[in-house]
C-alpha positions as CSV (number, residue, x, y, z in Angstrom):
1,X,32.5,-39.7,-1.0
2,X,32.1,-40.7,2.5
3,X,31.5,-38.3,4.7
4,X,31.3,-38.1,8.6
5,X,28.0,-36.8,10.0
6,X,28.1,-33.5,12.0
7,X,24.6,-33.0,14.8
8,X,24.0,-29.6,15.1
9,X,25.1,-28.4,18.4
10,X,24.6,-24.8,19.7
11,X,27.1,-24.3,22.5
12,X,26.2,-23.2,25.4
13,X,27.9,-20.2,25.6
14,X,26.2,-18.7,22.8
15,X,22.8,-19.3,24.4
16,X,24.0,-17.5,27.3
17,X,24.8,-14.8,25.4
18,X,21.3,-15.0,23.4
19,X,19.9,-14.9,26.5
20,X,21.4,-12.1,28.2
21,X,20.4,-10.0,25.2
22,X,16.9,-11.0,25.5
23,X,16.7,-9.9,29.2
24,X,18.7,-6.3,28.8
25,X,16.4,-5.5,25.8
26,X,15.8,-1.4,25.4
27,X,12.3,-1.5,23.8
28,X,10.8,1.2,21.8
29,X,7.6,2.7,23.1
30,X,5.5,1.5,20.3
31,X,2.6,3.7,21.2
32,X,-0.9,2.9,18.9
33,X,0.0,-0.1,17.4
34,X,-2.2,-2.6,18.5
35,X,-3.4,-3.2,15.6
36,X,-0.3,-3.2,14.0
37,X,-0.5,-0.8,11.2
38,X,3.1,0.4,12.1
39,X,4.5,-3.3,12.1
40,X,4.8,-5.9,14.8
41,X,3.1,-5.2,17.9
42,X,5.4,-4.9,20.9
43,X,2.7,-6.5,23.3
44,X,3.3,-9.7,21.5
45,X,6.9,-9.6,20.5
46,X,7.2,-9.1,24.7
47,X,6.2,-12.1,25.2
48,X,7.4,-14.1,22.4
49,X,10.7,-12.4,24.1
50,X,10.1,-13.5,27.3
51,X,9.4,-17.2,26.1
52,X,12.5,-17.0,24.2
53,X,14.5,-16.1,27.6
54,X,13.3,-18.2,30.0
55,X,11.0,-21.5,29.0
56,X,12.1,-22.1,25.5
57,X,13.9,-25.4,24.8
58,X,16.8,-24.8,22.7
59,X,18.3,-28.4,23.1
60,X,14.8,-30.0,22.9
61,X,14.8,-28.3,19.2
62,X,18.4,-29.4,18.5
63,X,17.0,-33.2,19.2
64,X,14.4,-32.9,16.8
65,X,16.9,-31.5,14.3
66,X,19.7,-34.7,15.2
67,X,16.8,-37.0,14.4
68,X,18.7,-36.6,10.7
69,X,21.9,-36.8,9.4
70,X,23.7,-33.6,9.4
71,X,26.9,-32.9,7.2
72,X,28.8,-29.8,6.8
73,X,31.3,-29.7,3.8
74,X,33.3,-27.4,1.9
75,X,32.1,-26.7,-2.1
76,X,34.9,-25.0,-3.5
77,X,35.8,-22.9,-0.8
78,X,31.2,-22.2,0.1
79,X,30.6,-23.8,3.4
80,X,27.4,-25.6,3.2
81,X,25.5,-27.2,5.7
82,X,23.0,-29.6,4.7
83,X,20.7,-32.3,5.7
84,X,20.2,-35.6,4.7
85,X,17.1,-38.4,5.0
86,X,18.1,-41.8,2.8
87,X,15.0,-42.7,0.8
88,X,13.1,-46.3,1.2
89,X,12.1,-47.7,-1.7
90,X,13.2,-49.6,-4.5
91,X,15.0,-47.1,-6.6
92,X,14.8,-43.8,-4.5
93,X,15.9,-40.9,-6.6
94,X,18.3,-38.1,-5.4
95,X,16.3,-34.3,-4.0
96,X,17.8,-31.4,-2.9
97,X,15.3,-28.8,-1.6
98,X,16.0,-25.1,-1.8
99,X,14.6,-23.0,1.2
100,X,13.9,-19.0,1.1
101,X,14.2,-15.6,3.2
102,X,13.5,-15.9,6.0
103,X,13.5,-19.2,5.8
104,X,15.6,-22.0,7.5
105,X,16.2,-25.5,6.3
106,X,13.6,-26.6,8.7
107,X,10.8,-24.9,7.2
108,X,11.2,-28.7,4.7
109,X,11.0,-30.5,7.9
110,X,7.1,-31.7,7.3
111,X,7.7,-33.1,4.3
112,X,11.0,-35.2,4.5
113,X,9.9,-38.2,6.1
114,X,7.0,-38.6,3.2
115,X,9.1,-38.2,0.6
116,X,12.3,-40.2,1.3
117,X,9.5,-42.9,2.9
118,X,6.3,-42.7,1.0
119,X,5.3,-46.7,1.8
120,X,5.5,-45.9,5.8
121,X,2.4,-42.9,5.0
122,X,0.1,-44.6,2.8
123,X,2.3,-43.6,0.0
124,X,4.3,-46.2,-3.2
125,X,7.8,-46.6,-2.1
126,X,8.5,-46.5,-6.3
127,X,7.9,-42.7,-5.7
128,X,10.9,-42.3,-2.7
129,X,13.4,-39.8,-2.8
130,X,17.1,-39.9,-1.2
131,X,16.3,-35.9,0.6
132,X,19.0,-33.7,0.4
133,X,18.0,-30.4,2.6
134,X,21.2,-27.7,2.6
135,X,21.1,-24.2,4.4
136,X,21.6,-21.7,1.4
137,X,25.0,-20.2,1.9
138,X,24.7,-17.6,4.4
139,X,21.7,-19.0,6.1
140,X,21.6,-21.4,9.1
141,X,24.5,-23.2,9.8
142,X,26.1,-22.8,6.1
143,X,28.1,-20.1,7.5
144,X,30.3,-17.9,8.2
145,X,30.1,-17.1,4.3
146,X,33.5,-14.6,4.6
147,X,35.1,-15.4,1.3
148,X,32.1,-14.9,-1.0
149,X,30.5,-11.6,-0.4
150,X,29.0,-12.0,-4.1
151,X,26.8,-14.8,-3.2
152,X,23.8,-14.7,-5.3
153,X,20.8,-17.2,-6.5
154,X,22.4,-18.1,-9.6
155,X,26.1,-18.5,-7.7
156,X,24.4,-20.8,-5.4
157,X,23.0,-22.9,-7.8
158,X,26.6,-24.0,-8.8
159,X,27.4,-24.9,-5.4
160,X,24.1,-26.8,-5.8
161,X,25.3,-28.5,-8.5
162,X,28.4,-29.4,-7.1
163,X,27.6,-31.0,-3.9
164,X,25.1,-33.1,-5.7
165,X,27.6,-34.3,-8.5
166,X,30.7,-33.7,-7.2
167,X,30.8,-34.2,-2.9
168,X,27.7,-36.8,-3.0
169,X,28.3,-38.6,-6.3
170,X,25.2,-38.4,-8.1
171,X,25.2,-38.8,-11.5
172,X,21.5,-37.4,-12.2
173,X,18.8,-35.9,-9.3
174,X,15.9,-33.7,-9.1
175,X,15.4,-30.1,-7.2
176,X,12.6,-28.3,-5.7
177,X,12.5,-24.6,-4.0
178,X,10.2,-21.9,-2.6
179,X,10.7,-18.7,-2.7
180,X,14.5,-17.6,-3.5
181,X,14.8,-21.5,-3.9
182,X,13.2,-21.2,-6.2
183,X,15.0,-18.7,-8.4
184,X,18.3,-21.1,-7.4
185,X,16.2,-24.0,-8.4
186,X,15.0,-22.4,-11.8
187,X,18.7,-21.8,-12.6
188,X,19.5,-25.4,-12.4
189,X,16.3,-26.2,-14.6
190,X,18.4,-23.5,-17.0
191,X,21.7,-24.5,-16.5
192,X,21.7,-28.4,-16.0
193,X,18.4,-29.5,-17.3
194,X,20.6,-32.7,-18.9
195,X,21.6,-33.7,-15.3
196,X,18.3,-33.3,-14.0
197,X,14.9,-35.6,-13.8
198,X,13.2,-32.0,-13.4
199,X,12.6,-29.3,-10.7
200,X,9.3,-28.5,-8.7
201,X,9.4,-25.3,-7.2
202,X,6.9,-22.8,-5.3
203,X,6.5,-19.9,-7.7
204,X,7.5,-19.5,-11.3
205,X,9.2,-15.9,-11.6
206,X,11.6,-15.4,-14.5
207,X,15.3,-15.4,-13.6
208,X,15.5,-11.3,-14.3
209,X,13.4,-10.9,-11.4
210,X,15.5,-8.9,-9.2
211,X,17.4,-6.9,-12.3
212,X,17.0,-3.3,-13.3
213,X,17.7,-0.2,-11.2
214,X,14.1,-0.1,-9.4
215,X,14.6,-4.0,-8.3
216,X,13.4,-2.9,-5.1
217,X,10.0,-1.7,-6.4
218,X,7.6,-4.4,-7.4
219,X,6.0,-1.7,-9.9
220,X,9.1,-0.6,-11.3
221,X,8.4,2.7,-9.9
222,X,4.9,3.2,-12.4
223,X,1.9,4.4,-11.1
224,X,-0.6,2.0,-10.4
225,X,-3.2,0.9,-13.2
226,X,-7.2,2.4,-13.8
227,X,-9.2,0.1,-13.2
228,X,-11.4,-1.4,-10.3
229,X,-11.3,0.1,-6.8
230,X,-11.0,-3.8,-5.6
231,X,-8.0,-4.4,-7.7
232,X,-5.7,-1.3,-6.8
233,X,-6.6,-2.5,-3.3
234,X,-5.4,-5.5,-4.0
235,X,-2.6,-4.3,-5.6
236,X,-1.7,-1.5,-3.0
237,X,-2.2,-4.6,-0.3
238,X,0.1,-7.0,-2.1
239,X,3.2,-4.5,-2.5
240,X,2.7,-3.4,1.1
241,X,3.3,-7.2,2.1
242,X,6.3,-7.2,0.3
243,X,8.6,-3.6,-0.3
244,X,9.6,-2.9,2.8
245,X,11.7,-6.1,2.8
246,X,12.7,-5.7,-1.2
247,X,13.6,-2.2,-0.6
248,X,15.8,-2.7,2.3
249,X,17.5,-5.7,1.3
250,X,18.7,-4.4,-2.3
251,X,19.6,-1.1,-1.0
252,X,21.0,-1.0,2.8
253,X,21.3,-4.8,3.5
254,X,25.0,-3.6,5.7
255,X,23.6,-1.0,7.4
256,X,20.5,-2.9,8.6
257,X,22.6,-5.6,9.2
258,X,24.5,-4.0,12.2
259,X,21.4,-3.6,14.3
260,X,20.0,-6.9,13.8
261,X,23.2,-9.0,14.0
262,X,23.9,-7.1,17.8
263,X,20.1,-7.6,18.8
264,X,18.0,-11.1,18.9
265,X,14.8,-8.7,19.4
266,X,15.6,-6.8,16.1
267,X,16.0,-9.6,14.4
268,X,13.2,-11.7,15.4
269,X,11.0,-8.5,14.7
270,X,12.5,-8.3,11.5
271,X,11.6,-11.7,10.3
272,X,8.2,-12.3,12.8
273,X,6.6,-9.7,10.5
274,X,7.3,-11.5,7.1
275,X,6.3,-14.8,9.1
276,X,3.4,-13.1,10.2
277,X,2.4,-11.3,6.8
278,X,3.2,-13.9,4.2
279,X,1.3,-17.0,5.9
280,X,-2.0,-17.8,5.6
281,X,-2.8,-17.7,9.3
282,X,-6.2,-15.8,9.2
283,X,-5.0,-13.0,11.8
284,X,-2.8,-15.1,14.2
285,X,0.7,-16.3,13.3
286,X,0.5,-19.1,16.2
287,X,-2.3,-20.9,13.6
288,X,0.4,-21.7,11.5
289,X,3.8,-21.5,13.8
290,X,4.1,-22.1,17.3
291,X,6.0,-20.3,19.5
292,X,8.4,-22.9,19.4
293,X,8.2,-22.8,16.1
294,X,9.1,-19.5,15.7
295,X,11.7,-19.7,18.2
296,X,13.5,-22.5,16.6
297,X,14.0,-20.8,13.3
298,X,15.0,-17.9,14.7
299,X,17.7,-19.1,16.8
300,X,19.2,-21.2,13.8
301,X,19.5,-17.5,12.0
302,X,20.8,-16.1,15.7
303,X,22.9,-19.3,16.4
304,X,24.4,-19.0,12.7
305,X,25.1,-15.5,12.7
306,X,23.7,-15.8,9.2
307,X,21.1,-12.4,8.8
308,X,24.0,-10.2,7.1
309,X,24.9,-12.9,4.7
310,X,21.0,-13.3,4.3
311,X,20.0,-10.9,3.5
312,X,22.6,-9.3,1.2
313,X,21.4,-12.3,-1.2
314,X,18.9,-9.6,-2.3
315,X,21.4,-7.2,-3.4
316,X,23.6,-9.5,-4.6
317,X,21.2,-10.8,-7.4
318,X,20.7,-7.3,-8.5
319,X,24.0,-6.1,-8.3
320,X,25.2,-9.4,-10.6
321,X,22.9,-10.1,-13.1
322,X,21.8,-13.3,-14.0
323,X,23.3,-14.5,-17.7
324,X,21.5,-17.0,-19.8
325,X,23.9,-20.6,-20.0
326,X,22.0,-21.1,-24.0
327,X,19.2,-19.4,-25.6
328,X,17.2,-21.9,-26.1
329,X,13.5,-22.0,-25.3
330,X,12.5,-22.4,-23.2
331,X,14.7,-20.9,-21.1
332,X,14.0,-23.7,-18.2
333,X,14.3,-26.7,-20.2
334,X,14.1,-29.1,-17.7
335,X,10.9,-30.4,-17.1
336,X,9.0,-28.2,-14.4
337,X,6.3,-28.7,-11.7
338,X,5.1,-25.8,-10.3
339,X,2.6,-25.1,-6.7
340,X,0.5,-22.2,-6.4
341,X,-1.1,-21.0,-3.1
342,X,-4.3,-19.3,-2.4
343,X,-2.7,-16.7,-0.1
344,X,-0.1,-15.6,-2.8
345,X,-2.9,-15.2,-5.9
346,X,-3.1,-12.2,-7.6
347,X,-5.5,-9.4,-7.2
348,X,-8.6,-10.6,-9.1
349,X,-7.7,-14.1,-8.8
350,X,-10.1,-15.7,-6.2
351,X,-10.1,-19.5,-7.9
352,X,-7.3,-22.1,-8.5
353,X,-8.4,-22.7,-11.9
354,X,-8.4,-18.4,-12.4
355,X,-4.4,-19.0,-10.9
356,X,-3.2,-21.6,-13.2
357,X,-5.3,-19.5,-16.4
358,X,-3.5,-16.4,-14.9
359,X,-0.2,-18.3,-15.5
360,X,-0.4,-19.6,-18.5
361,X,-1.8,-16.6,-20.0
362,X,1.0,-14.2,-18.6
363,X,5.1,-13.7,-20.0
364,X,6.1,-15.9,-17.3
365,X,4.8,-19.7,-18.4
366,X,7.1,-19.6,-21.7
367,X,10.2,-19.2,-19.6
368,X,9.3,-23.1,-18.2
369,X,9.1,-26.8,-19.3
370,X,5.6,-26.6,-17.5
371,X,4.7,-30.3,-16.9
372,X,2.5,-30.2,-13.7
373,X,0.7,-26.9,-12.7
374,X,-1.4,-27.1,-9.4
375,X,-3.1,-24.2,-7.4
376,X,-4.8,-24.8,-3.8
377,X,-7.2,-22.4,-2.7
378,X,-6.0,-22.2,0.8
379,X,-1.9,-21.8,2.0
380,X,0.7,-19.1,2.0
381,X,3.9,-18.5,1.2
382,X,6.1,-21.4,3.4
383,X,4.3,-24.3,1.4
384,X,5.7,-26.9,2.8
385,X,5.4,-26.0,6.2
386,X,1.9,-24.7,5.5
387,X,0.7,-27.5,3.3
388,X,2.9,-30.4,3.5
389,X,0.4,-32.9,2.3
390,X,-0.4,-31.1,-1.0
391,X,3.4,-30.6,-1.5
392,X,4.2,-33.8,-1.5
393,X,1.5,-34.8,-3.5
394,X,2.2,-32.2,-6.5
395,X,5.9,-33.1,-6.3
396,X,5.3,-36.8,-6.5
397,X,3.3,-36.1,-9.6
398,X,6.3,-33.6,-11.2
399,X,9.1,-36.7,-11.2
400,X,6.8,-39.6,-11.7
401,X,7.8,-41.6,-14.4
402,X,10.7,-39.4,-14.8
């Protein structure tokens, strides 16, 4: 199908309105939280704030962004927006990369040009990929989501599955996601392995992850385990950096929604502490995303009015249940490639060889095809933005020969 590229273009009078927001922002008093124990710090948000309202460069972003093709289509009535970098190489293969929350499509930006052009970094152009990079429905620009309140990991992995088949025609193509991406990308492992070359994703959870009636509550509501002081610290530590979010998202994603869809500040809060928490920035989020940075993905969630539709992905995939397609095993049949992260390892695992052992010796390695395991000590939980190089690399190793 031939289809007419679409730039991304914010109109102005939306960043006018962004803007005004910024500058008529009632702050909270935020007393005794410089360290931050009570979340992000208002001394820094300020400032990211005032950056945000008068010296960031929204249309400088948007030119980075138009340096690819940009397409926004309709998949059976889903709007997706998605971005596209032709590969170079003698028989480039056809990607589609699945981003997370609160991620944007951009967080893939560091690693499209090396895969869709792996001779023009040092790389074989037999290993080049034709890069497909869509918004998940109700993030970004894939919006507004109206007709599908239901949206879901599984859900979208059908729209996936169409737009690669059905809207851009191929007949076989790989997948890779982080994150919720993951789960999506898992799904198409489970669902269309025989259409697939195979699927490389960030984390290897089973596709039950977010049912049961304590979703929310990464212990399923039981007290933590005797052992070691060390480990329930680490424990304790690890579901700190992640219920808040979880909990809020599966129960009350509506009613949070209204105060961060009306105020840019309580949104970028919102999503600066998960930025902030989840990477591997040893105490400073500007060591791994720039104010710019930080300001570009958070005006493609402002610009999109996508954090409603967001975020009720979380309740969505507990409120629908995932259903198996077969029962075979394993239950991801296509063949799988998985990156591990030294930011993400569990407590009382301090090595990458203790990570990939962890793996294979817990309930979740039977659910995949495993072809390709690989754990770096350092990197958190945006992988490809954090640690594009080894990505790549892990990826490239997942489909070749494939």
């Amino acid at each position: 199908m031939m289809l007419d590229p679409t730039p991304i273009h914010v109109p102005d009078d939306v960043l006018d309105d962004l803007r005004r927001r910024l500058t008529t922002t009632k702050w909270p008093l935020d007393a005794g939280n410089e360290d931050g124990y009570y979340g992000v710090r208002r001394s820094y948000l300020q400032e990211l704030v005032a950056y945000w309202a008068d010296g960031f460069d929204w249309r400088a972003a948007e030119r980075a962004l138009n340096a690819y093709e940009h397409y926004r289509v309709d998949v059976g009535g889903v709007p997706v927006h998605f971005l596209r970098k032709p590969g170079v190489g003698p028989k480039p293969r056809p990607l589609i990369l699945s981003h997370g929350w609160p991620w944007t499509f951009w967080h893939w930006s560091k690693v499209i040009d090396p895969l869709a052009d792996p001779g023009a970094f040092g790389g074989d152009p037999a290993d080049a990929f034709d890069v497909i990079v869509p918004s998940l429905p109700g993030f970004g620009f894939s919006t507004p989501l109206t007709d599908q309140p239901d949206m879901n990991f599984w859900k979208i992995a059908d729209v996936w599955h169409s737009l690669m088949t059905d809207v851009l025609g191929y007949s076989k193509y790989a997948a890779g996601g982080c994150d919720v991406g993951a789960l999506v990308t898992g799904q198409l492992g489970h669902k269309y392995a025989d259409e697939l070359y195979g699927i490389h994703i960030g984390s290897a959870l089973k596709l039950t992850f977010f049912e049961g009636d304590r979703a929310w509550d990464l212990s399923g509501g039981h007290p933590l385990p005797d052992g070691p002081p060390e480990i329930r610290e680490g424990i304790v530590a690890f579901e700190r950096r992640f219920a808040v979010h979880l909990a809020a998202h599966v129960l009350d994603p509506s009613t949070l929604s209204y105060g961060l869809s009306d105020s840019p500040v309580g949104m970028l809060a919102w999503i600066l502490e998960r930025w902030t928490t989840w990477s591997d920035n040893d105490g400073d989020v500007e060591n791994v995303f720039s104010k710019d940075d930080l300001l570009t993905h958070a005006t493609i969630y402002w610009a999109g009015n996508a954090i409603d539709t967001s975020i009720r992905t979380y309740a969505n995939n507990n409120r629908y249940p995932w259903t198996p397609s077969h029962d075979r095993l394993p239950v991801i049949e296509a063949p799988t490639g998985i990156t591990f992260v030294g930011f993400e390892n569990p407590p009382g695992v301090k090595t990458s060889e203790q990570r990939v052992q962890s793996f294979l010796a817990g309930d979740r390695a039977s659910w995949y095809n495993h072809v390709n395991i690989t754990a770096h000590d350092r990197g958190g939980h945006f992988i490809p933005w954090e640690t594009p190089d080894e990505w790549v690399d892990d990826l490239r190793r997942t489909f070749r020969g494939r």
